[in-house]
C-alpha positions as CSV (number, residue, x, y, z in Angstrom):
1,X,0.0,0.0,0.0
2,X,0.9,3.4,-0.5
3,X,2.3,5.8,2.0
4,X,1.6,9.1,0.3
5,X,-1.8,9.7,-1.6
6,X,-1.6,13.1,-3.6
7,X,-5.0,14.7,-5.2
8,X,-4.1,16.5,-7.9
9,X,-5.2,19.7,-9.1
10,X,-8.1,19.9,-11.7
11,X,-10.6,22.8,-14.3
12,X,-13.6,20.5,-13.5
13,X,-13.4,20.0,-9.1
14,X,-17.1,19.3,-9.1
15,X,-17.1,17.1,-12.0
16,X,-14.2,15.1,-11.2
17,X,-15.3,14.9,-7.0
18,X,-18.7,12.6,-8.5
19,X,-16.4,10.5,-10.5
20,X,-14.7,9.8,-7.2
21,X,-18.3,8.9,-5.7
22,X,-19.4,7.0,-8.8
23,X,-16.2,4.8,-8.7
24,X,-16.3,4.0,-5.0
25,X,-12.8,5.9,-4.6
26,X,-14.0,8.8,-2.4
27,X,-15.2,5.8,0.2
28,X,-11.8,4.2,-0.5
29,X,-9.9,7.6,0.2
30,X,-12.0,7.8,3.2
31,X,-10.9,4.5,4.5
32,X,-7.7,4.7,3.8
33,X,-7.5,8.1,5.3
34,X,-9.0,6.2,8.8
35,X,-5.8,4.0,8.2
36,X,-3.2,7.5,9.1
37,X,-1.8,7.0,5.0
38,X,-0.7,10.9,4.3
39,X,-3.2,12.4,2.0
40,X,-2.5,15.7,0.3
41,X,-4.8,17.8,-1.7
42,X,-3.4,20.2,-4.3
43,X,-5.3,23.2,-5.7
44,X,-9.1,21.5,-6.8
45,X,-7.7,18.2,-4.8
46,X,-8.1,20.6,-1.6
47,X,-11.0,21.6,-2.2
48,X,-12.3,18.0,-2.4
49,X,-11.2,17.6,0.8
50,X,-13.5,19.5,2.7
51,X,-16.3,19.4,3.7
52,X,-18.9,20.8,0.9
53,X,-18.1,22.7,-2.1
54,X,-20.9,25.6,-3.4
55,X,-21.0,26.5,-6.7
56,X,-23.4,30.0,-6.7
57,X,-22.8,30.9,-10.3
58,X,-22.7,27.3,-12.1
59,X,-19.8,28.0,-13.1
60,X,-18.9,24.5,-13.4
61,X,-22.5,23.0,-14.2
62,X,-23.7,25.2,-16.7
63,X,-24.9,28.3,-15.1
64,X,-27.2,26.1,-12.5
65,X,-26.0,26.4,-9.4
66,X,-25.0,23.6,-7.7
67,X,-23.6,22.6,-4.0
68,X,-21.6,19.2,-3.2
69,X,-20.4,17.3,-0.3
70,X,-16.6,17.1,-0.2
71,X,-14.9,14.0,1.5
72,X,-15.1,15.7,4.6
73,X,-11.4,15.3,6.1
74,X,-10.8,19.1,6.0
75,X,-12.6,21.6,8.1
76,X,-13.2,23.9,4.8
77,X,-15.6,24.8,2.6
78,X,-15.2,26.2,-0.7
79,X,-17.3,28.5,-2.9
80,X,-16.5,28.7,-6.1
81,X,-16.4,32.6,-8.0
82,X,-16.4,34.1,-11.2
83,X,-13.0,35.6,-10.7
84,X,-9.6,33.5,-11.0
85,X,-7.0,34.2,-8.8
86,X,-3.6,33.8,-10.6
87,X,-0.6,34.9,-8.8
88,X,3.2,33.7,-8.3
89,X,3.0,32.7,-4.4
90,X,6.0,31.9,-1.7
91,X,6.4,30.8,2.2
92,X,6.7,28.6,4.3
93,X,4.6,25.7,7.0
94,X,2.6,27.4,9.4
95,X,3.7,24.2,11.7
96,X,6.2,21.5,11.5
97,X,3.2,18.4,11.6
98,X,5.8,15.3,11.1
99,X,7.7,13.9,13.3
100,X,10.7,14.3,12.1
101,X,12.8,15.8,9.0
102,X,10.3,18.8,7.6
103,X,11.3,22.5,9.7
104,X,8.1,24.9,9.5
105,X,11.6,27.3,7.6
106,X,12.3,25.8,4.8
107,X,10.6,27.8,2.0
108,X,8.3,26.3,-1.2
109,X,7.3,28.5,-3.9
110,X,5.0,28.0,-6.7
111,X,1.8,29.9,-7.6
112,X,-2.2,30.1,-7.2
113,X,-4.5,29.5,-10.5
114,X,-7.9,29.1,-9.3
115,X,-11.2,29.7,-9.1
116,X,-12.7,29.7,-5.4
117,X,-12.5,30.6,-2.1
118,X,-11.8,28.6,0.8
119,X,-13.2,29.6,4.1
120,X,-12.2,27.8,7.6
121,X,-14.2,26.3,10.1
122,X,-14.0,26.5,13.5
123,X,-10.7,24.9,14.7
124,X,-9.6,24.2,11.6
125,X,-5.5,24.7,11.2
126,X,-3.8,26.9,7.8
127,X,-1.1,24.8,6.7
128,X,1.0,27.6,5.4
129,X,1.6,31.4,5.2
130,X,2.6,32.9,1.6
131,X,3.0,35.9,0.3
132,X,1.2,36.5,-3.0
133,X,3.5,38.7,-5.6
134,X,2.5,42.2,-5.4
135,X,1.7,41.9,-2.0
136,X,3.3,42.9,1.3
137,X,1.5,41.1,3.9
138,X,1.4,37.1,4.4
139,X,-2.1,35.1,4.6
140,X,-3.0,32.0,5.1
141,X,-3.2,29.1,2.7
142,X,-4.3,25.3,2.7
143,X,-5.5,23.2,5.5
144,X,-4.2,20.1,7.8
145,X,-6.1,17.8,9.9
146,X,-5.7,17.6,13.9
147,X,-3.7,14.5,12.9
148,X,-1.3,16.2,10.6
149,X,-2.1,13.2,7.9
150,X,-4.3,15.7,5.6
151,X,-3.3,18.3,4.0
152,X,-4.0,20.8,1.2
153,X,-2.9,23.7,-0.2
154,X,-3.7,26.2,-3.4
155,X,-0.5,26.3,-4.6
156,X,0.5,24.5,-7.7
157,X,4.3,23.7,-7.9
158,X,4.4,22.3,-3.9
159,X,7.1,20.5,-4.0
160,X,9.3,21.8,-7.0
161,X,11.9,23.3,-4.9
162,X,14.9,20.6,-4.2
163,X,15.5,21.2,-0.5
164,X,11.5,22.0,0.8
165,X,10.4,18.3,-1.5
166,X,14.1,16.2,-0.1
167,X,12.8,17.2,3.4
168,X,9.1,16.4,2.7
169,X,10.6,12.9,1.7
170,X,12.4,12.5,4.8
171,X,9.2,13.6,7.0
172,X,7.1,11.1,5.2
173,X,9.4,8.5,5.4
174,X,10.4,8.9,9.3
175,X,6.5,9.2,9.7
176,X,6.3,5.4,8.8
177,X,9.7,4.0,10.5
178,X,11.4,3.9,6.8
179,X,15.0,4.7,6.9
180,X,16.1,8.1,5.4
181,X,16.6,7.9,1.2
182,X,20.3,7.0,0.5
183,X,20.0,9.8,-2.2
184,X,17.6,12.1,-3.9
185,X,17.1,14.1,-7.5
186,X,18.0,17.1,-7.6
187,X,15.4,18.0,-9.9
188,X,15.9,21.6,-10.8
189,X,19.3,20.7,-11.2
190,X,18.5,18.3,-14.2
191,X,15.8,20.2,-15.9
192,X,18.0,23.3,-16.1
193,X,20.3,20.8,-17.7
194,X,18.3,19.4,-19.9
195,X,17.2,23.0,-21.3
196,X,21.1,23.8,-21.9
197,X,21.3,20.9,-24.2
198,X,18.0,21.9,-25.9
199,X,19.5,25.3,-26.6
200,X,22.7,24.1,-27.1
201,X,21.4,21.6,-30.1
202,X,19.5,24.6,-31.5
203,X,22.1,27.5,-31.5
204,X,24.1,24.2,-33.3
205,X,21.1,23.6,-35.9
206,X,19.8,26.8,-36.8
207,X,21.2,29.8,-38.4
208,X,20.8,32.6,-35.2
209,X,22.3,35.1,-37.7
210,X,19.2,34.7,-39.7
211,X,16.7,34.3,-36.6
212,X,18.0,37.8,-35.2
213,X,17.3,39.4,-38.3
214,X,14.3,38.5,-38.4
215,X,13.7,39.8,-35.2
216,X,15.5,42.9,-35.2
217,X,13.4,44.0,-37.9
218,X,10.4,44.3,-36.6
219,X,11.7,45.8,-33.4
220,X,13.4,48.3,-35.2
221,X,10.5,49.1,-37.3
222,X,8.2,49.4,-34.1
223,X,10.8,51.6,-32.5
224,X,10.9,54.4,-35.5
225,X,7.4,54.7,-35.2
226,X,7.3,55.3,-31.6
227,X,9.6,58.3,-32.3
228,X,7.7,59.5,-35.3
């Protein structure tokens, strides 16, 4: 069995929450969740993992409003609006909920593209604080269960920074008695290489000469007419 369950993100939450039902897998989730497996919820997967989700505009059903049960093992509830929020987010855990490996300090970044907002019940615990580009002040984001086994969160790109996903790792392995990784991927590491080569077999195939010509001249042109 699995030791971490992730819930992605999604365009159609609603949608995809009854496929869950249909299919038996929001009972299985459920069960499974009972069991202390580490369930996380990412953008629409957090909203899921509340307790209802309101849809006031029909955004997602057509322009009939609509309201859904969530799973339930989040003290949220989300109501979906007309406006998206799209911003580039960073921060840090509000708490340090493993037992060992994951400090509240070391920072994830990553950004919000959703429709929705998520309002707290009573009791229920922000997972992180982020500050939203363009913006001074920090707010809350995401949820976790009393537990620590749930979790969710709004932004997208979680766990794309090396040293905040390696220490995740090492949390969620130390939660279930595993022994530490003997190594991990340094992930930004290898993707940046992978773009050098790309550039590197282009600038080789192409004839960049030619390409900046092409762009120059335009640029140019748009320039003199500014002045004129």
């Amino acid at each position: 069995m699995a030791d971490v369950l992730i819930l992605p993100g999604t365009k159609q939450t609603l949608g995809d929450l009854r496929w869950l039902e249909q299919r038996g897998f929001a009972r299985e989730l459920c069960r499974l969740s009972a069991t202390g497996i580490l369930i996380i919820g990412i953008c629409g997967g957090f909203q899921m993992l509340g307790i209802a989700i309101r849809d006031p505009h029909g955004i997602e059903n057509d322009g009939v409003p609509v309201s859904e049960n969530g799973l339930g093992l989040l003290p949220v509830r989300t109501v979906l609006r007309k406006e998206k929020t799209v911003r580039r987010v960073r921060g840090s855990l509000r708490y340090n909920f493993f037992r060992a490996g994951l400090s509240p300090q070391v920072p994830f970044e990553g950004y919000e593209i959703h429709v929705g907002e998520t309002l707290y019940e009573t009791g229920a615990f922000p997972l992180t604080d982020i500050e939203r580009q363009g913006a001074a002040e920090l707010v809350p984001d995401g949820a976790v269960s009393k537990s620590g086994r749930v979790i969710g969160t709004y932004v997208h790109g979680f766990f794309d920074k090396d040293d905040f996903r390696h220490g995740f790792i090492q949390a969620a392995r130390a939660a279930v008695d595993l022994a530490p990784a003997a190594s991990y991927v340094n992930a930004n590491a290898e993707r940046n290489a992978r773009m050098d080569r790309l550039a590197c077999h282009l600038r080789n195939s192409l004839n960049m000469n030619l390409l900046r010509s092409w762009i120059a001249g335009p640029c140019r042109r748009a320039s003199e007419n500014c002045k004129g």
